[in-house]
N, C-alpha and C positions, 0 to 999 in steps of 0.2 A: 570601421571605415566603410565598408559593405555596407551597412544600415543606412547612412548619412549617404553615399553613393546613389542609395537605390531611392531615397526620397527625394533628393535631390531632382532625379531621373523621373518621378510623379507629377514633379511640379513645372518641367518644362515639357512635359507632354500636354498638359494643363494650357500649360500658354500656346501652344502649338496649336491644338485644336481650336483655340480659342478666335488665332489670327486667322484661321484659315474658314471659320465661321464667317468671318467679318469677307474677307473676299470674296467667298461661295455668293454672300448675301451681295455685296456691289457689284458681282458678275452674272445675279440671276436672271434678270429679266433682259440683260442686253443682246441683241442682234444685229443683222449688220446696219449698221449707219450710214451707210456710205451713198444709200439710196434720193436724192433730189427731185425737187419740185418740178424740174423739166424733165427729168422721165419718169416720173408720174404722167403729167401731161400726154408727154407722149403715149403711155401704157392705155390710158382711158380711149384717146383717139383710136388706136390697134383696136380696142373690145377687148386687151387680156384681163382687167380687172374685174374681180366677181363681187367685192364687197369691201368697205370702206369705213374704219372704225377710228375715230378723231376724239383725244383723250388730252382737252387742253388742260395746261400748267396753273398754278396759281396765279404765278404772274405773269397773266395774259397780256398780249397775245401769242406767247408761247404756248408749245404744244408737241405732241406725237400721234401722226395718223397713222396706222395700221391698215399695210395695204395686203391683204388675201386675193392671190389671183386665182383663175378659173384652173390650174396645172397642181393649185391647192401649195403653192409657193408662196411664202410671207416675206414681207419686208419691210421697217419701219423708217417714217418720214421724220426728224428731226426738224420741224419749221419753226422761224423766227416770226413768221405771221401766220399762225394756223388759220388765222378767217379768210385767208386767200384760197387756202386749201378746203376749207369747207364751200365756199363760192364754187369751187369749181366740180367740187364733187357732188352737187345739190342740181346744178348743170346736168350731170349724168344719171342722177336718181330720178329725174323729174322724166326724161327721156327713158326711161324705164330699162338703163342698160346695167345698171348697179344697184348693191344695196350700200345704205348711208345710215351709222349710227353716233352718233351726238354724244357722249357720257359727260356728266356732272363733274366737276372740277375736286378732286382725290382731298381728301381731308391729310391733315399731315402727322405723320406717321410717328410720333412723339420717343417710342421707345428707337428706333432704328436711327434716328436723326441724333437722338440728343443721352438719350438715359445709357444704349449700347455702348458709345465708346468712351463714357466717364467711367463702365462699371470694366470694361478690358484694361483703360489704363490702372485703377485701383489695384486690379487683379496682379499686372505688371508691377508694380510697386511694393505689393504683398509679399512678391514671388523672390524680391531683388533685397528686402529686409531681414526676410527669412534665408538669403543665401551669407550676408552679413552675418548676421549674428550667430551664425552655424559655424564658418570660418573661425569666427574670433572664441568663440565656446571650444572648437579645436585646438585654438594654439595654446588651450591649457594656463593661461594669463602669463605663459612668455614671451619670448623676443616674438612672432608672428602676430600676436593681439596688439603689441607696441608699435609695430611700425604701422599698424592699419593707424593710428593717432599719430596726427601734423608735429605735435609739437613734443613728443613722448621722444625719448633717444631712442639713438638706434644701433648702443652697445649691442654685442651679442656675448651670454655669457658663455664660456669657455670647458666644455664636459670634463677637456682634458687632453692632452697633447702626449704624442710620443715621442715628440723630441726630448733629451735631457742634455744635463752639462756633460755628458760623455760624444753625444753626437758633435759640441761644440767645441773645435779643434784651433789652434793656434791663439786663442785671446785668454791666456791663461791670469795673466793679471785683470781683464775685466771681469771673468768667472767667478774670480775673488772678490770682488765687489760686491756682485750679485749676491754671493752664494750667503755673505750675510744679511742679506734683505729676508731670502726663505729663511735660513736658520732663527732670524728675529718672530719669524710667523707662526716657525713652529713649537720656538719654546722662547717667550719675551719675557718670562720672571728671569732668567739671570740677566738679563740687560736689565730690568728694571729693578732690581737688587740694588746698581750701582749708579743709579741715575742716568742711563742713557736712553738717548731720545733714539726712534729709529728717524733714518729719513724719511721726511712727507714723500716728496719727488725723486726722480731719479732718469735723468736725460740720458739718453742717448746718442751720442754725437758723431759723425765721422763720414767719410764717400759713400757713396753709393754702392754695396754689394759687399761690403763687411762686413756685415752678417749682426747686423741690431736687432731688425726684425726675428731675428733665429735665438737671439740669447736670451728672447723675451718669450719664445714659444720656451725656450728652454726652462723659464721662472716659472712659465704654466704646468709644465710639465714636473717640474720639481717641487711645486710649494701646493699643498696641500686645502687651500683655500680658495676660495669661488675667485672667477679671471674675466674680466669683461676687457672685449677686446673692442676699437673705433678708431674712425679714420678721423684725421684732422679735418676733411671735406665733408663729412656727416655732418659737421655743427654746423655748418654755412646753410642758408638759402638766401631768398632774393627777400623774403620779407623779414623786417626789424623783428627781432624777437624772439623769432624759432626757436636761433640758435641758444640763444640764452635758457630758453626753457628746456630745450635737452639737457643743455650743462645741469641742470636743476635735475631734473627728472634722474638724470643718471648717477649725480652722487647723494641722491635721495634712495635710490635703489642699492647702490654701494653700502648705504649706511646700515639699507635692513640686514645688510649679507658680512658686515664687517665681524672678523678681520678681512681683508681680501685685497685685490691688484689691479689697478685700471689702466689699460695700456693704449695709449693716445696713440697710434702709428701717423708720421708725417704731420705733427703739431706744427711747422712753419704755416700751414693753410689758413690756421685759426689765431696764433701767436704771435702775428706778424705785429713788430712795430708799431704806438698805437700814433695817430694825427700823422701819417704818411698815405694816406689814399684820398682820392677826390670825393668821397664821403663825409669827411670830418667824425664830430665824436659820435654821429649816428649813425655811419657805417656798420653794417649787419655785424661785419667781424671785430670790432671793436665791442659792438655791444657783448659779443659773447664769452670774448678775451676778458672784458670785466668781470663776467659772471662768474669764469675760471679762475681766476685770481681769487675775488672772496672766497667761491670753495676750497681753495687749496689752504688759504690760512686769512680767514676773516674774521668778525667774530663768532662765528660758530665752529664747531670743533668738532674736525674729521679724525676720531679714532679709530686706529688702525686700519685704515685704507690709504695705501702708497699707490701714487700716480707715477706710471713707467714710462715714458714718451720717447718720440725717435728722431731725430730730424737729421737732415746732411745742410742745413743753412741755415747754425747756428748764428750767426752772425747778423740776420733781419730777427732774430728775436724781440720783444718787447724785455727791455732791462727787468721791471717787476717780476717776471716772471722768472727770473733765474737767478734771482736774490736765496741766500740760503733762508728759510722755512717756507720755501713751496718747491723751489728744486735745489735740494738743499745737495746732493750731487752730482757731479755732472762726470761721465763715463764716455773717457774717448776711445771710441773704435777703430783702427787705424788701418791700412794694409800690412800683410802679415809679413812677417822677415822671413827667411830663407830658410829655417827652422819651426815657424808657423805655416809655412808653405806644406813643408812634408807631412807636416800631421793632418793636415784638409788634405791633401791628394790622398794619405789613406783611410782618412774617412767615405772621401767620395769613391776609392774603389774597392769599399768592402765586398759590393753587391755586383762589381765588375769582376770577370775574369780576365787577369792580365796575364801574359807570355813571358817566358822565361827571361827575352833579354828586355824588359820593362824595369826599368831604372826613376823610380820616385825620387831619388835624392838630387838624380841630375835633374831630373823636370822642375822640379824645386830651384836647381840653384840658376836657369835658363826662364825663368818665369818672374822674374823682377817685377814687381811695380802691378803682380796679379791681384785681385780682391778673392776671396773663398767667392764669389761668383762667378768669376772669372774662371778658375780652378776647377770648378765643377760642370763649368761650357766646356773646358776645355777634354774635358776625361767623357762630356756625353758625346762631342762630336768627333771624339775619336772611336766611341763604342758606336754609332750610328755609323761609322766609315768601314769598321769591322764588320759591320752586320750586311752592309752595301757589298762586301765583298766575297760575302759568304762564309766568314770564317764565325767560330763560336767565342771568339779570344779577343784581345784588344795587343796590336805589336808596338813597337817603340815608333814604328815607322809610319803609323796611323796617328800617332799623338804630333812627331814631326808636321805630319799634313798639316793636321789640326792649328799645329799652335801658329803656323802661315797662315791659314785660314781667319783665324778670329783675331791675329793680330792684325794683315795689313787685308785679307779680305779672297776671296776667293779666283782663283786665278780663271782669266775668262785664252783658253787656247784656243777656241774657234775662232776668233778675233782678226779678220785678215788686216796687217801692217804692211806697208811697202817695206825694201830690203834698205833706202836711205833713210827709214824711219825708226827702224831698228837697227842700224850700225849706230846712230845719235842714242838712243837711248844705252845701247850697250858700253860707248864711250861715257857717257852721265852716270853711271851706275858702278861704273870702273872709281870715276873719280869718287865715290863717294866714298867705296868700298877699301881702296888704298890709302886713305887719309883715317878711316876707322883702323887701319891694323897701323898705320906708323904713330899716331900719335898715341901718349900711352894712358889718358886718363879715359878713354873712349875703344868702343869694342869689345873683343876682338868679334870679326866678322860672325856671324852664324849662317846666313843665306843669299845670295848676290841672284837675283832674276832678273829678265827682259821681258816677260810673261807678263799685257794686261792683268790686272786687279779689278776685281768690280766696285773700288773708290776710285777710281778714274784715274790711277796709277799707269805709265806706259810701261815701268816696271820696280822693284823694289830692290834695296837694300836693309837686311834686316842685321843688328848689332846684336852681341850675346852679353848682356850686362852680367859679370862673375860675380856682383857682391852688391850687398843692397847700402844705398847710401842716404844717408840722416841727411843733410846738407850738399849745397854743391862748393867749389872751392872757382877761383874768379880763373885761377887755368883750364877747368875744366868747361866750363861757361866760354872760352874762348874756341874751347878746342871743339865744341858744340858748333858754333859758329863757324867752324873753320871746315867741318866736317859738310854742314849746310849748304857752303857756297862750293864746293867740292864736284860736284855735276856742272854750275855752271861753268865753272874754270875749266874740265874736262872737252865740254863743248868749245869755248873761247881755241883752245889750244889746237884741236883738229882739226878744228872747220873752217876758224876766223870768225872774227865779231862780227862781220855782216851774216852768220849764218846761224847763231845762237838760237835758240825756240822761247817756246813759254812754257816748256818743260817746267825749270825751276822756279819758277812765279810761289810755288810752295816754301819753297826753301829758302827764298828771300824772307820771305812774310816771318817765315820761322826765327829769321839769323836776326831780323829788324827789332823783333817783339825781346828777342833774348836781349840783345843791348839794348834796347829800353829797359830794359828790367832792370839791368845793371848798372845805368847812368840814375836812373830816376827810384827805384826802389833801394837799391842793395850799397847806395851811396860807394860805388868802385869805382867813378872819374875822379883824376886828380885835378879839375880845373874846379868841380865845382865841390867837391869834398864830401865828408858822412851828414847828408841832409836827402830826406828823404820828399821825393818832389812830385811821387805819384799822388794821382785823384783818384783813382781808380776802386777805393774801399767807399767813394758817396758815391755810392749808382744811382739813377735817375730813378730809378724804374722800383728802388726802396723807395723813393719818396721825401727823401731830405727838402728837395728844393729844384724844383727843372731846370734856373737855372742858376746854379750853385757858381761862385769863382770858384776860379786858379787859385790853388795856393803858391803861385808866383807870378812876379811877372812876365810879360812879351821877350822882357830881355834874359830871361832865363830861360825862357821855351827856343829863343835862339841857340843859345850855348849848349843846350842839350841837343836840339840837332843835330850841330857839329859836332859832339862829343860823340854822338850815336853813331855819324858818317864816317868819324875818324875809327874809330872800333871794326868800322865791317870793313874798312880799306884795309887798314893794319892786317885785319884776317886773311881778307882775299889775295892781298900780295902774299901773306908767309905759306898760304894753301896752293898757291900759284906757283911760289920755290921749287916744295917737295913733290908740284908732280911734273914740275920739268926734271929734277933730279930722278925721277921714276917714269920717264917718260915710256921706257920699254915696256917695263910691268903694267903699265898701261895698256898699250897695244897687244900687250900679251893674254892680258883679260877679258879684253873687249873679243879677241877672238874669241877666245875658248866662250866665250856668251854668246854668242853668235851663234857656234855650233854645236855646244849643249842648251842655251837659251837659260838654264837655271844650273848655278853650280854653289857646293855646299864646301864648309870650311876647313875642312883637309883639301879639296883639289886648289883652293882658291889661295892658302897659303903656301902650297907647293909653287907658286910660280916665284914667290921670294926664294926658294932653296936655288932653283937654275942659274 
């Protein structure tokens, strides 16, 4: 690297000298210019002029007179009519006050005009080929030589990963999936003893932060065969074609390397649906989705190379493509249960020092609804809170913070609120909070604040989900709703309806969207029965059709209004009941919020014991 360094370092001293030739030479002869034909004039009239030397241009009657004064000062004339200036200086020679010389018109200078700067660009050209082909002679003809080529992929092959299936904690049934893909890799006579195919494909499905991308380092890290890893945005560009040649180029290179694993990350970019974009069939991404398809199972025959890909939107796929003999698997990754939970949290705090009263099981079973990303935000911003506060440990009481933090957002206390701005909000936060511990498919409370939020919360109530749930049930969906309009009802009751805010504009939107879901999705009205009435699976923006119908009629879109209006009245009267019957516990909580501002779910349930 030194050798190539220091030649490199030859050849732009090379050009450096060379530009600086070129200037030296366009700056040699010049002086100041600024000198004019009327103080000339006037200089001759004075007597300062000693002698007068006029050096016309080719294309006359341009020129430069060279004026030498008696103080042995120079200065040159720039004239547009140099025979004016000879007139007048032929005037003073003849009067015997000056001398006056004439020179012959300059022959033109062939190598400075014309040959010098064809031979510096050349030299520049020389200089920038040889910086090419040095680069690419580095990159050894891997990934660095590939990507300098437009149309070359731009996998990168895989040295080798430290993750393994032991880093990869709670997807103990996808592991199993997997673990026979490598096990195929590593010994494929006994599967082929008995005629089994392995799978071509193998998808990856599931939210975001479940850890696909990680079980795919894990296949790298476990299977002992060359791993080319690519983003579904690599294949794309603006011009027809690229992408298709990469698809080529890359399971052309897969083939010299097979057996081996190609691991598409975020295939939705390229995989998309095909005749759903304002391209039609020569859409870049279509062309290359073709490409991918023949290589996965066309007529030619991709042995022993399995395509691993990842996506969270299964659902805009192209049908071909997840036909079984090209993803002849498909591997859903899901959010981890309550028992997937605790084995990430002690993954992620191997490398953390945790405190005695640090309780993984609880954090597990108060983390409902977490991803292993989620999981692992949550154990860093409690070690970055630890570390803010000087200590070397991680306490139960930093993960608390924490899980406020990345749940509803970080509390903003310098925040000045008037005192009738936060009695309203402490009232709104009350009701939400009493209607979470009485009803019983909801709660029990974990956090009741009046404390800004930096999502624009004027304060929070947070619920402690005890168990993680596969489905919802239509009481629960209620009790959701019921829980929802719980703030506004709080405010209605203290204040009176002419004083309600736009506080709850959230929680409307919320309580609105859930009975739709349950009139139109989940077929729970008994007017209009089990028919399912949403559109909502033809999104526009897939490309079906901009403007697609209703699969009903106007008169149908009536009756589920009402049904939806009749659901959130139903609610907000029976939510309206239980907090007149709790009207004190009310009052009683708004205080105590008032004057702790955040209270946690032992003081908050003690106001039911009084």
């Amino acid at each position: 690297m030194k050798k190539k360094s220091r030649g490199f370092g030859v050849y732009f001293l090379l050009i450096a000298a060379l530009l600086g030739v070129c200037v030296w030479i366009s700056t040699m002869n010049k002086e100041d210019n600024s000198y004019e034909y009327t103080q000339l004039s006037e200089d001759l009239e004075a007597k300062k002029v000693e002698s007068i030397t006029i050096q016309p241009n080719k294309e006359t009657p341009t020129g430069v007179a060279k004026v030498i004064f008696k103080n042995d000062q120079k200065k040159l004339l720039y004239a547009t009519d140099i025979t004016e200036v000879e007139k007048l200086a032929r005037q003073y020679k003849e009067a015997g006050e000056i001398e006056l010389e004439v020179t012959d018109i300059p022959s033109e200078n062939w190598f400075l005009n014309y040959l010098f700067p064809i031979l510096v660009g050349l030299v520049v050209l020389v200089f920038i080929f040889i910086m090419l082909n040095a680069r690419n002679a580095g990159g050894g003809g891997g990934t660095n030589a590939k990507m300098m080529n437009f149309g070359k992929s731009r996998a990168r092959l895989a040295d080798g990963s430290n993750v393994t299936f032991q880093d990869v904690a709670g997807l103990r049934e996808e592991k199993e999936d997997l673990e026979e893909i490598v096990d195929f890799l590593k010994s494929p006579e006994k599967y082929v003893q008995v005629g089994a195919r392995i799978p071509k494909g193998v998808l990856l499905e599931g939210p975001p932060g479940t850890g696909k991308t990680l079980l795919a380092k894990a296949i790298a890290g476990e299977a002992n065969v060359p791993f080319f890893t690519i983003s579904g945005s690599d294949f794309v560009e603006m011009f027809v074609g690229v992408g298709a040649s990469r698809v080529r180029d890359l399971f052309a290179e897969a083939k010299k390397n097979a057996p081996c694993i190609i691991f598409i990350d975020e295939i939705d970019a390229v995989a998309r649906r095909r005749g759903t974009g304002m391209g039609g069939g020569h859409d870049e991404r279509e062309q290359t989705l073709n490409q991918l398809l023949v290589e996965m199972d066309g007529f030619g025959v991709n042995e022993g190379i399995i395509v691993l890909a990842a996506t969270n939107r299964v659902d805009i796929l192209d049908p071909a493509i997840l036909r079984p003999g090209r993803f002849d698997r498909k591997v859903t990754v899901g959010t981890p249960d309550v028992g997937g939970r605790e084995e990430i949290l002690k993954v992620h705090a191997r490398k953390k020092p945790l405190a005695d009263d640090v309780d993984l099981k609880q954090i597990a079973q108060t983390t409902a609804g977490f991803t292993g990303a989620d999981l692992e935000n949550l154990l860093n911003e409690s070690a970055i809170l630890a570390a803010k506060s000087g200590r070397l440990f991680i306490t139960q009481e930093d993960i608390k913070h924490s899980f406020i933090k990345v749940g509803i957002g970080s509390e903003k206390k310098s925040k000045i609120i008037s005192d009738h701005e936060k009695r309203i909000t402490a009232y709104h936060e009350s009701g939400h909070a009493i209607l979470f511990h009485l009803l019983p498919d909801v709660g029990p409370v974990y956090t009741v604040s009046i404390i800004p939020t930096g999502m624009g919360a004027a304060g929070y109530t947070m619920p402690l989900p005890e168990k993680d749930e596969m489905f919802l049930t239509k009481s629960k969906m209620l009790q959701d709703i019921m829980v929802s309009l719980g703030g506004r009802i709080a405010e209605e009751l203290i204040f009176g309806s002419d004083d309600i805010t736009t506080g709850a504009s959230n929680d409307i939107k919320v309580a609105t969207k859930e009975a739709r879901r349950m009139v139109t999705k989940y077929g729970m009205s008994e007017k209009l029965g089990v028919i399912n009435y949403d559109d909502s699976d033809d999104e526009v923006f897939i490309g079906r059709d901009l403007a697609h119908p209703k699969s009903h009629s106007e008169e149908i879109s009536g009756v589920i209004d009402l049904e939806v209006k009749a659901i959130i009245d139903d609610c907000y009267d029976k939510a309206k009941k239980m907090l007149l019957e709790n009207q004190e516990i009310l009052h009683s909580c708004a205080s105590l919020l008032l004057e702790k501002e955040r209270i946690n779910r032992e003081e908050f349930e003690a106001l039911f014991t009084v």
